[in-house]
C-alpha positions as CSV (number, residue, x, y, z in Angstrom):
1,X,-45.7,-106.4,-53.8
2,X,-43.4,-103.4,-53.8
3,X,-40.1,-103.8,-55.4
4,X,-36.6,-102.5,-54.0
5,X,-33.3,-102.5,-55.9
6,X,-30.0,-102.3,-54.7
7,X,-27.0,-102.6,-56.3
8,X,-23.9,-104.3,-56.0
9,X,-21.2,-104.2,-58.1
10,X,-20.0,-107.5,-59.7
11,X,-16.4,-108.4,-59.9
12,X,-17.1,-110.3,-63.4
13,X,-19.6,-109.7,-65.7
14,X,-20.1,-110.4,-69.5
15,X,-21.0,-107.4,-71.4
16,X,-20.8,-106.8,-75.1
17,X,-21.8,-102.6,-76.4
18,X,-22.8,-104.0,-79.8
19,X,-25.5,-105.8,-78.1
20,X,-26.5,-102.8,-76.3
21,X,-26.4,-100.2,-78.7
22,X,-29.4,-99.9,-80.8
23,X,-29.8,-100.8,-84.3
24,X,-30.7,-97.2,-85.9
25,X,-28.8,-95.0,-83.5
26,X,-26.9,-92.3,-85.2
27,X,-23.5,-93.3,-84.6
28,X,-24.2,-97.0,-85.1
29,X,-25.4,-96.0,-88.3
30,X,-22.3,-93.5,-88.9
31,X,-19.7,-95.9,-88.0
32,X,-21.1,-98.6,-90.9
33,X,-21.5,-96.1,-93.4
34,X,-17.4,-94.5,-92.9
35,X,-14.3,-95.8,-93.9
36,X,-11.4,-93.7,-93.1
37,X,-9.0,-96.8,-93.7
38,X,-6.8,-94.6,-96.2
39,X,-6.0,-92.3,-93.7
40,X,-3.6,-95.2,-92.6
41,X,-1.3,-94.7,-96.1
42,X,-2.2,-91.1,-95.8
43,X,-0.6,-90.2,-92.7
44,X,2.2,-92.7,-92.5
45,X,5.1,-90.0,-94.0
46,X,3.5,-88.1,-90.7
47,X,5.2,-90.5,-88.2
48,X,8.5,-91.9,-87.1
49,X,9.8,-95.5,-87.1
50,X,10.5,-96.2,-83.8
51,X,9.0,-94.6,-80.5
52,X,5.8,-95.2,-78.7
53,X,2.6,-95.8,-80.6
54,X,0.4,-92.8,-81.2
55,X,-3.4,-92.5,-81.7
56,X,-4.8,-94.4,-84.1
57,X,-5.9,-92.0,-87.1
58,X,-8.4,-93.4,-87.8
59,X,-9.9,-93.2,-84.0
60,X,-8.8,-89.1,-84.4
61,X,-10.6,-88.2,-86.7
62,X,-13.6,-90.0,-85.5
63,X,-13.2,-88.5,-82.1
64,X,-13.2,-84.8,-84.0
65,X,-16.0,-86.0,-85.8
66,X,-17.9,-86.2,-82.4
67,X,-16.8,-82.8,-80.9
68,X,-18.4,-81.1,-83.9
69,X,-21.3,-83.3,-83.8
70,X,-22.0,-82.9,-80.6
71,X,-20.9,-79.2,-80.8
72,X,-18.1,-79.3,-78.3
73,X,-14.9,-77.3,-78.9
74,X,-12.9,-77.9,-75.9
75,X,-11.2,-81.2,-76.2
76,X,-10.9,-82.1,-72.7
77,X,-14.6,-81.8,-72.7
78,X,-14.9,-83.8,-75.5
79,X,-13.1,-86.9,-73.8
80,X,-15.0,-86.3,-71.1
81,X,-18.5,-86.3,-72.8
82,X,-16.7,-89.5,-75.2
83,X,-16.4,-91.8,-71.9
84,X,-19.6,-91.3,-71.0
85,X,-21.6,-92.5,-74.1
86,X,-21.9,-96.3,-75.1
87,X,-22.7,-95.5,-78.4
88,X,-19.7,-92.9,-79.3
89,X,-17.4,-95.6,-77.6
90,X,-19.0,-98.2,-79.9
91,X,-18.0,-95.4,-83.1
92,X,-14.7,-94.4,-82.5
93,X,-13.6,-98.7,-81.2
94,X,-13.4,-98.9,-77.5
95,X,-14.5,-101.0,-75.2
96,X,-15.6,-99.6,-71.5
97,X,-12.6,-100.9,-69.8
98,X,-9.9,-99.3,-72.5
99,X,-9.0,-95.5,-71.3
100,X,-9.3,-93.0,-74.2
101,X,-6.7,-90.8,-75.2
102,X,-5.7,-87.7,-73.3
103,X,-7.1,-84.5,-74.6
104,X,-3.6,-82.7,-75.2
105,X,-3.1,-86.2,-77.7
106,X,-6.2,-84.6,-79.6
107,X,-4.0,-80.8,-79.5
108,X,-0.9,-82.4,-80.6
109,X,-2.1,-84.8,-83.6
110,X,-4.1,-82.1,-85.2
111,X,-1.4,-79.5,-85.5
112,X,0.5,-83.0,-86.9
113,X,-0.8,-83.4,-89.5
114,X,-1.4,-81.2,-92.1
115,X,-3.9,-78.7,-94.2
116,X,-4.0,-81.5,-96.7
117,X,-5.0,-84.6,-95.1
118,X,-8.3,-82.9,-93.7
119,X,-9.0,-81.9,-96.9
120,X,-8.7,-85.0,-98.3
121,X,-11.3,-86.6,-96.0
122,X,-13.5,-83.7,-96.6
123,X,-12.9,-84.5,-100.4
124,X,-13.3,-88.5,-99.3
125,X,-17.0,-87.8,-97.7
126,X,-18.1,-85.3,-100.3
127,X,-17.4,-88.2,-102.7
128,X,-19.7,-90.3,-100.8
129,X,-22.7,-87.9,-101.4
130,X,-21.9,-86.8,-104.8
131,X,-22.2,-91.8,-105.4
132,X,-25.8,-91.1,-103.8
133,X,-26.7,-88.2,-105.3
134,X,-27.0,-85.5,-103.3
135,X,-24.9,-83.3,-105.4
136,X,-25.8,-82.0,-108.7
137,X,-22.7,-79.6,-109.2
138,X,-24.0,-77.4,-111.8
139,X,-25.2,-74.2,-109.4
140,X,-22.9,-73.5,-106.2
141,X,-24.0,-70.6,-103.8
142,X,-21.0,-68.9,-102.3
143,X,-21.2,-67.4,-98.7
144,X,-19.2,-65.8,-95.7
145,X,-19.3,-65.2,-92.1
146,X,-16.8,-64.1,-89.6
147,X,-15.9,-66.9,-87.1
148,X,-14.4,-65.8,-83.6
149,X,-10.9,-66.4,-83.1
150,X,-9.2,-68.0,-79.8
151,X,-7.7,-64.4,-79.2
152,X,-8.6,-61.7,-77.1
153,X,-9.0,-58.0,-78.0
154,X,-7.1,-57.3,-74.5
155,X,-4.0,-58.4,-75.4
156,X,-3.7,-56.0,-78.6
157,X,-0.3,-54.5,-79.2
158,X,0.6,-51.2,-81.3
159,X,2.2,-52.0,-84.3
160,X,5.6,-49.9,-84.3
161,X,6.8,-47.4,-87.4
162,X,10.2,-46.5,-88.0
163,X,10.4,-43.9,-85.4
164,X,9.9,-44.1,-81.5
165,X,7.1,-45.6,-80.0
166,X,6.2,-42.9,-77.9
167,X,6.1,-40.3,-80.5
168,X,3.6,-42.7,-82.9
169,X,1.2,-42.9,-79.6
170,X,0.9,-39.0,-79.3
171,X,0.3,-38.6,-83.0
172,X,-1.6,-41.5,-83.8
173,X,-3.5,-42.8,-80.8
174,X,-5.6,-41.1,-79.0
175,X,-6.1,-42.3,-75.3
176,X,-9.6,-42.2,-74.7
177,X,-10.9,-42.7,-70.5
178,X,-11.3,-46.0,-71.4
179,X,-7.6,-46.3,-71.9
180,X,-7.2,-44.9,-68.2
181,X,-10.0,-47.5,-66.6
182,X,-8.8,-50.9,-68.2
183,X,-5.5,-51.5,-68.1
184,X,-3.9,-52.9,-70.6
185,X,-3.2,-56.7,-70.6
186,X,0.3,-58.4,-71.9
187,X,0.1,-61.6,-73.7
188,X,2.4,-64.3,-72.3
189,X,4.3,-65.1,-75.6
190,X,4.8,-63.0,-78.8
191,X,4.0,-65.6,-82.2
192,X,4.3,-62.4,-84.8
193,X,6.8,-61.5,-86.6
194,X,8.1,-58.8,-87.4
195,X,6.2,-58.0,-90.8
196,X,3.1,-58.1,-88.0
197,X,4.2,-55.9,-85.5
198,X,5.4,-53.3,-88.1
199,X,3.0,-50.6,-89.8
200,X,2.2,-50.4,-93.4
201,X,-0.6,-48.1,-93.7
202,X,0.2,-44.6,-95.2
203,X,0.7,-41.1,-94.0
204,X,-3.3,-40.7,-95.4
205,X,-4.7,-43.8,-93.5
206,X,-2.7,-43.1,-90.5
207,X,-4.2,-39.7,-90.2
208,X,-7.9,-41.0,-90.9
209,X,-7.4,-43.3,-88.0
210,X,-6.7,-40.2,-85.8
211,X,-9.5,-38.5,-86.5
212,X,-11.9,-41.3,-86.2
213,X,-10.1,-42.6,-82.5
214,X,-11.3,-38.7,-81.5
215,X,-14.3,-39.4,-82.3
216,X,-14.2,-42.0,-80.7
217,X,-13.2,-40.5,-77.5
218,X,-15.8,-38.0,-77.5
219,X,-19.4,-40.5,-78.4
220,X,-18.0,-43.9,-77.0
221,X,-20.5,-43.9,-74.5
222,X,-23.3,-44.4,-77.2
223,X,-21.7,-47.1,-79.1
224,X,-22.9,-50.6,-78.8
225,X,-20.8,-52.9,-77.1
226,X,-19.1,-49.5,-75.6
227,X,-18.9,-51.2,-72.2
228,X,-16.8,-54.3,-72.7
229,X,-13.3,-54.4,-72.8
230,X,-11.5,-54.2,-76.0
231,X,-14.7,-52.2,-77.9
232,X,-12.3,-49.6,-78.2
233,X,-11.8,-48.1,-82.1
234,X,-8.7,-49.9,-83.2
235,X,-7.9,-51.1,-86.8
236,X,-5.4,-53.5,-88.2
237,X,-3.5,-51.2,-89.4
238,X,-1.8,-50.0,-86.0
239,X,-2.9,-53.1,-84.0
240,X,-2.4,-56.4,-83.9
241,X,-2.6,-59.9,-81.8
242,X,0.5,-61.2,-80.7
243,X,-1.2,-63.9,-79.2
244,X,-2.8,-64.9,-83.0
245,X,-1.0,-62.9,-85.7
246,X,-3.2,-64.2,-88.2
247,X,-6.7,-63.2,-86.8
248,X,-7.9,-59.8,-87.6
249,X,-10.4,-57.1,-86.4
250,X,-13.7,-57.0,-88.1
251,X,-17.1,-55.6,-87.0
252,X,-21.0,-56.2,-87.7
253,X,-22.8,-53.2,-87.6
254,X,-24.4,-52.9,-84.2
255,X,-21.3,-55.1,-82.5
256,X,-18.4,-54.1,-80.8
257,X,-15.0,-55.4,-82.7
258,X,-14.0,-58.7,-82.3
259,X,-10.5,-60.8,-83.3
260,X,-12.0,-63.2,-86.1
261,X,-11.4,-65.4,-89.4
262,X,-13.2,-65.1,-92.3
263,X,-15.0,-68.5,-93.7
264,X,-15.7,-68.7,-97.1
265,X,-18.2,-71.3,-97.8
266,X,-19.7,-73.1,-100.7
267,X,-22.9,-74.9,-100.7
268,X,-24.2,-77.1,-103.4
269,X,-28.0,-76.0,-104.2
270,X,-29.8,-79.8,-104.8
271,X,-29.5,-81.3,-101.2
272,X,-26.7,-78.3,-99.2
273,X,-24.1,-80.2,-99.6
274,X,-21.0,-78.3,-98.4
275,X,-18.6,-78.6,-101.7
276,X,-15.5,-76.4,-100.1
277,X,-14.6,-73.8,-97.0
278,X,-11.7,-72.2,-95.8
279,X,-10.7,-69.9,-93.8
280,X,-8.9,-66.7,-95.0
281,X,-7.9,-63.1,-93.3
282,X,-11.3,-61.5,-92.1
283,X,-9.7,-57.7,-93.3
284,X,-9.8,-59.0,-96.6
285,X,-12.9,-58.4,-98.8
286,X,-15.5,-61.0,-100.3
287,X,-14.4,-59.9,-103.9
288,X,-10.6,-60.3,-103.7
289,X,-11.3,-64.5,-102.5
290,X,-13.9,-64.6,-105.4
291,X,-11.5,-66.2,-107.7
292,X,-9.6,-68.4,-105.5
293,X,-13.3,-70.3,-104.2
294,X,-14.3,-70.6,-107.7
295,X,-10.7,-72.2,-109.2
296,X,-10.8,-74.6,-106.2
297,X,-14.3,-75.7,-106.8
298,X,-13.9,-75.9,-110.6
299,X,-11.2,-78.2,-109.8
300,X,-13.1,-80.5,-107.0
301,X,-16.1,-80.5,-109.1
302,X,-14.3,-81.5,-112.3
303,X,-12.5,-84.5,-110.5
304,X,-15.7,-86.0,-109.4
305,X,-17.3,-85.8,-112.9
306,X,-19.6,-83.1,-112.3
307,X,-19.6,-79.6,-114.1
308,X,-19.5,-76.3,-112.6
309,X,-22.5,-73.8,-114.2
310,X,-23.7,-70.9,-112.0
311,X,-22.1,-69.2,-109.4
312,X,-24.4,-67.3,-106.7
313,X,-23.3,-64.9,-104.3
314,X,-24.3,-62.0,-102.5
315,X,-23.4,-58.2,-103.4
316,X,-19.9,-58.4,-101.5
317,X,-18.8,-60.7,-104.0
318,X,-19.3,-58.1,-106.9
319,X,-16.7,-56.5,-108.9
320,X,-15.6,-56.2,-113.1
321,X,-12.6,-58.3,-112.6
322,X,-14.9,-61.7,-111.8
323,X,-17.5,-60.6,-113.4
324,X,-14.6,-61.3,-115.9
325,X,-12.8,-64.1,-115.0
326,X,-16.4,-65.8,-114.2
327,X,-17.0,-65.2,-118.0
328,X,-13.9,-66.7,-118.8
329,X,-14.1,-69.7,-117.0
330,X,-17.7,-70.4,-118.6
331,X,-19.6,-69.9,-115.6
332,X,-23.0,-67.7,-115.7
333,X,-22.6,-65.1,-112.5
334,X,-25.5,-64.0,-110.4
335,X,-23.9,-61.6,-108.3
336,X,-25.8,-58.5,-107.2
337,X,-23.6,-55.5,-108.3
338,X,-23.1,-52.6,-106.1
339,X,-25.7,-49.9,-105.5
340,X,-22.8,-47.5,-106.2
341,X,-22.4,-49.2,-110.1
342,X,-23.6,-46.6,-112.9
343,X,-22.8,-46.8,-116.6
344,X,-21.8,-43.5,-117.1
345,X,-23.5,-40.2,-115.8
346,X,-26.9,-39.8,-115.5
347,X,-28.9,-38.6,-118.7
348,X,-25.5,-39.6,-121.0
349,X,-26.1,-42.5,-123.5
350,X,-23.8,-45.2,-124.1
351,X,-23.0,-45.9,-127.9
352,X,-21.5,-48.9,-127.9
353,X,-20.3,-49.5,-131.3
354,X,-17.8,-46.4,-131.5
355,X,-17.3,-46.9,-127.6
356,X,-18.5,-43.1,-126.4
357,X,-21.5,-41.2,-124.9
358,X,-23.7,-38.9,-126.0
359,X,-24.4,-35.9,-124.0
360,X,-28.2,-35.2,-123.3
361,X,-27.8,-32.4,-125.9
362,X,-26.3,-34.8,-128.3
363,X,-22.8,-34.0,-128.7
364,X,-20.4,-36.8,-128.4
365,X,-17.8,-37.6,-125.3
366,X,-15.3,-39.8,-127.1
367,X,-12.9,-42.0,-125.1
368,X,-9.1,-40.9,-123.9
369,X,-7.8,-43.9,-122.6
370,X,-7.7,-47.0,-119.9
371,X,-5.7,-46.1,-116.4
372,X,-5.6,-47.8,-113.0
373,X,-7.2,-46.0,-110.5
374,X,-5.4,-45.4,-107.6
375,X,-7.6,-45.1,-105.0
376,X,-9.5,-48.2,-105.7
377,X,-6.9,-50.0,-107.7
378,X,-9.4,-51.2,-110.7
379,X,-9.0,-50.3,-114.3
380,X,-11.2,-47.7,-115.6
381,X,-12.3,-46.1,-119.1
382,X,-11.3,-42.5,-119.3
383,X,-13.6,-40.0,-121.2
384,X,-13.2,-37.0,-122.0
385,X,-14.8,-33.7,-124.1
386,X,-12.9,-30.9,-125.8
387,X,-13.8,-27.6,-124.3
388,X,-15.0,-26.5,-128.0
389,X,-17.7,-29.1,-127.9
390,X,-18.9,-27.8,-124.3
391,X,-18.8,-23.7,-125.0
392,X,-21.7,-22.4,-125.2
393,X,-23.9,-25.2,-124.3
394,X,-27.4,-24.4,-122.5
395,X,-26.3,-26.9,-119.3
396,X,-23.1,-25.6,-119.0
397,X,-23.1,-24.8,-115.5
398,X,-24.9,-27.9,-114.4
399,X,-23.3,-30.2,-116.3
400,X,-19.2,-29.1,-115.9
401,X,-19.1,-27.0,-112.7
402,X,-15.6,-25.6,-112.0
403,X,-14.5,-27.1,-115.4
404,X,-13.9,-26.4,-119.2
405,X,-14.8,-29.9,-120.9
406,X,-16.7,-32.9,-119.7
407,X,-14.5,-35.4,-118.5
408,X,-15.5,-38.6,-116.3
409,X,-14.3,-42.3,-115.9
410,X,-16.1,-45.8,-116.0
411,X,-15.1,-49.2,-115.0
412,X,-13.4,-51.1,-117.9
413,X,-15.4,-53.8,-117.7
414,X,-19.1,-52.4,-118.2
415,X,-20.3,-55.0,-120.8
416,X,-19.9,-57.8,-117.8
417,X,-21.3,-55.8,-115.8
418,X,-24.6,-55.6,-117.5
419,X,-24.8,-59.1,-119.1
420,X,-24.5,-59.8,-115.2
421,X,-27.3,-57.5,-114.3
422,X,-29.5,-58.5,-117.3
423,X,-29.2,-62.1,-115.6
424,X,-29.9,-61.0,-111.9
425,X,-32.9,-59.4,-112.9
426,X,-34.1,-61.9,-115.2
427,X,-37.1,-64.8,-113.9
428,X,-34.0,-66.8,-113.6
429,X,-31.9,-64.2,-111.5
430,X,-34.6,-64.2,-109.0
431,X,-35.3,-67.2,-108.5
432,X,-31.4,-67.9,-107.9
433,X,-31.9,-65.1,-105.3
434,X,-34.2,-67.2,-103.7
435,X,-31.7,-70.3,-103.5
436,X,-28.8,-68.7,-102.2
437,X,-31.0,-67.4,-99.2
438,X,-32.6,-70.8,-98.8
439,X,-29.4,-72.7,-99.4
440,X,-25.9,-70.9,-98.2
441,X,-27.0,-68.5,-94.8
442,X,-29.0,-71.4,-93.1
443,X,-26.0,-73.7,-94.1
444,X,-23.5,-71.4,-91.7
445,X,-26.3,-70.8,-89.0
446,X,-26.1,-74.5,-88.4
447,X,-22.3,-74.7,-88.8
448,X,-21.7,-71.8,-86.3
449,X,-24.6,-72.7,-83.8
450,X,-24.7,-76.4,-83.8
451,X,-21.6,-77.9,-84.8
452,X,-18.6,-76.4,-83.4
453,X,-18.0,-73.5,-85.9
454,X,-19.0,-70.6,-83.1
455,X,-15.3,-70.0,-82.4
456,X,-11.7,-71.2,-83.4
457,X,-10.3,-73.5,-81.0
458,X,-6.9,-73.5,-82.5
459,X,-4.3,-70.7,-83.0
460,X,-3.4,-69.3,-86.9
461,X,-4.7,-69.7,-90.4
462,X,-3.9,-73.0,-91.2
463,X,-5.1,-74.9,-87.9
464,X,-8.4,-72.6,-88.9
465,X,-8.5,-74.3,-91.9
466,X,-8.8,-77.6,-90.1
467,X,-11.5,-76.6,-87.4
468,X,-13.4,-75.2,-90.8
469,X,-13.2,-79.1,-92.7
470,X,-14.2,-80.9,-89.5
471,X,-17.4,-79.0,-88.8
472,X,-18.3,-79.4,-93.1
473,X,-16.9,-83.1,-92.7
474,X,-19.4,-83.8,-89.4
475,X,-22.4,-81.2,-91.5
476,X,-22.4,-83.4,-94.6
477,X,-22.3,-86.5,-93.0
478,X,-25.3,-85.7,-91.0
479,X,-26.7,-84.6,-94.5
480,X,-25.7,-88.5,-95.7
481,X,-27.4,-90.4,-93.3
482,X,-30.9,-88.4,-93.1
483,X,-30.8,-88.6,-97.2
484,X,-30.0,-92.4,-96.7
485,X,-33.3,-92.5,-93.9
486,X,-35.7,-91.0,-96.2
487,X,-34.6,-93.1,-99.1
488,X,-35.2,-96.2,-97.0
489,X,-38.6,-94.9,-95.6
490,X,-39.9,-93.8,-99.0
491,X,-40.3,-97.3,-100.0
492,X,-37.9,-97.1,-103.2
493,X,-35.7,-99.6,-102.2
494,X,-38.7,-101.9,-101.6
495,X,-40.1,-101.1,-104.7
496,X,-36.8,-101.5,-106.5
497,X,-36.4,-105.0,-105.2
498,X,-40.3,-106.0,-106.2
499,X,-39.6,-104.2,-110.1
500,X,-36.3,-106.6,-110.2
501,X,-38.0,-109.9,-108.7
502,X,-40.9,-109.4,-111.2
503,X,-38.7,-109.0,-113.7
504,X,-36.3,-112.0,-112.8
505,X,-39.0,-114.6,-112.3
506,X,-40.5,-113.1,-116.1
507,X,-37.2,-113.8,-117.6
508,X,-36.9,-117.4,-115.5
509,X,-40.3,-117.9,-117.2
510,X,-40.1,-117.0,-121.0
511,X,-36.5,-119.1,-120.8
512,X,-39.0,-122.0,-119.2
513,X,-41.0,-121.7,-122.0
514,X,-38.5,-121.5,-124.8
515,X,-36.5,-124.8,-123.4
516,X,-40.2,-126.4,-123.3
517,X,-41.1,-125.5,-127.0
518,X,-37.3,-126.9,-128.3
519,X,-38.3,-130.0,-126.1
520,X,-41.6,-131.0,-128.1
């Protein structure tokens, strides 16, 4: 007989979502393996005394928790996608009748609280997998990737030198016919100040700018990206966002430019384990944060027992100075040096003992003295021939051009860098080549495609700081409960609870046998 169902809603019923939500769902699972109940303490300097109540903290964070889970960035979408899902209700504590917060509640109590107290979860759930562990500690691969801001190239504004305005456009910008098509569009409010809106660049950079924005002018056309609005050459040293003062123009090769934030991310190589991130300036280079990432997770590492070994990283990351300091700090680098890197000039042999070269006719180019160079700002090794040494040599020409003497520089710190290369291109340098690549880069595809991390939701460096802990707080977790699956279906706790039964009931039994022996 064929079955028809209509419905009618009830004016009472008895419903209960623990009974409904399933025993290994994810959030289920998530909500009995989390304990945020510090945050209360944490957060209480954060609040007044009187006033209405505010969102619980607890149910904050676990609603951010969601959006990056569920990779939604938008928090009104978030409370809408929240109220729709039994088991997220079930997670965060409501019921079906109780109305969630507003979304603006979500926008006001993260700029609350601050830097700190995300960090301190993030520190609070890293604990949690270093107990089971997932975290060995000793080798940490070190990554970045530019994350889009919540600005628009659109709203870029000249910064403005000490003369007028209109004079610095005529010498320093040139208006290409894109200029003329798009007009240019204002930003409602102005959040720099006025070290941003100010130019700093020199007389040199200035005038490289010019010639590279004519250029620019002429071949735009073939450029990628040339089409859409903002792909315009512009550089942060005469732009800048009043809209976010603290994002910055960078470019991938093949891309048109883009307002962004640079994460700098740290991965644990036993089980990816994010161990730290942070968001910093995306102008700035990989090198000059080097030192920063590696005192912060020397630090986090150290608190948790664990001790810091190897450092991996990428060829951005290279430079004498932490080749250095990585040395000093007891770490073993495997950092790629530049292509550009040579130990002196080519054919000249370094002697290290008396700390000079030999010329490939064998006379000696003894050094001068150490200087800071001012172009790149690193110390460097002068050298330096006497013309007497160079007359009448066969290479002459070749070797000294428009010169009298030999004379050339190299970086102060050329014993680091090749005790650095000796361990890149050892069995052991390769196969740490290997891990970063397996371990770090598919660690920030997930974060920037999956969980939230494809853009900055928030406006300046700090609130990027805090979208940057969420989406590592929401990754490792996710990490946490698939390492506590496998345990559980790999039989070891089974087998651990057979081993200590078997051993229980053979202690139960020699004792049974002792008492019986005293007895007769």
């Amino acid at each position: 007989m064929q079955g028809k169902k209509e419905y009618q809603e009830k004016l009472f019923a008895s419903f209960q979502l623990s009974e409904r939500i399933p025993k290994n769902n994810f959030y289920r699972r998530l909500g009995s393996a989390l304990d945020l109940g510090f945050l209360y303490k944490l957060t209480r300097p954060y609040y007044g005394e009187s006033g209405q109540k505010s969102i619980d903290p607890v149910v904050f964070f676990k609603l951010c928790l969601v959006g990056y889970l569920e990779n939604l960035i938008s928090d009104r979408k978030l409370i809408a996608h929240c109220s729709m899902r039994l088991d997220i209700l079930y997670f965060i504590g409501y019921d079906i009748d109780e109305e969630l917060p507003w979304h603006s509640t979500i926008s006001r109590t993260r700029q609350l609280f601050p830097e700190s107290v995300f960090e301190e979860v993030f520190t609070n759930i890293l604990q949690l997998c270093i107990e089971k562990g997932m975290v060995s500690g000793h080798t940490q691969a070190i990554d970045s990737a530019p994350v889009k801001a919540n600005a628009s190239m659109d709203t870029l504004e000249l910064k403005v030198p000490e003369e007028e305005l209109k004079e610095h456009l005529v010498r320093i910008r040139a208006i290409s016919a894109m200029d003329r098509e798009v007009p240019h569009r204002k930003s409602k409010d102005n959040k720099a100040d006025k070290g941003d809106r100010s130019i700093t660049a020199s007389g040199k950079e200035l005038n490289a700018i010019k010639s590279r924005n004519k250029k620019w002018a002429k071949d735009q056309d073939q450029r990628p990206g040339a089409g859409n609005k903002g792909a315009k050459y512009t550089s942060n040293k005469t732009h800048y966002s009043p809209t976010d003062p603290d994002a910055r123009i960078s470019v991938k090769p093949g891309k048109a430019r883009k307002l962004n934030y640079l994460s700098q991310l740290s991965v644990d190589t036993a089980h990816h384990v994010i161990t730290d991130i942070r968001a910093y300036h995306a102008d700035g280079k990989d090198n000059q944060q080097l030192q920063d990432i590696v005192q912060r997770l020397q630090r986090r590492l150290w608190q948790q027992g664990l001790v810091f070994e190897n450092c991996v990283a990428d060829t951005g990351y290279s430079s004498g100075e932490n080749y250095a300091f990585l040395e000093n700090q007891g770490l073993k680098s495997f950092i790629p040096p530049h292509g550009t890197y040579k130990g002196g000039p080519d054919g000249f042999t370094y002697i290290r003992e008396h700390d000079n070269y030999l010329c490939p006719q064998g006379k000696v180019i003894p050094f001068k003295k150490v200087f800071l160079d001012s172009r790149t700002k690193t110390k460097k090794k002068a050298y330096r021939a006497s013309s007497k040494i160079c007359k009448g040599c066969s290479i002459m020409e070749s070797c000294l051009g428009k010169v009298n003497e030999k004379q050339f520089s190299v970086t102060y710190y050329r014993a680091e860098y090749e005790r650095n290369i000796a361990r890149v291109e050892s069995p052991q340098g390769r196969y740490m080549k290997g891990k970063r690549q397996s371990t770090v880069e598919p660690v920030f595809g997930t974060l920037t495609q999956f969980m939230g991390m494809r853009k900055i939701n928030t406006i300046g460096l700090e609130q990027a700081n805090k979208v940057m802990h969420l989406s590592a707080i929401a990754y490792n977790l996710k990490k946490y409960l698939k390492f506590e699956l496998k345990r559980s279906n790999s039989g070891l706790a089974k087998l651990a609870f057979k081993v200590f039964i078997k051993s229980t009931v053979q202690d139960m039994f020699s004792v049974f046998l002792r008492h019986q022996k005293v007895t007769f």
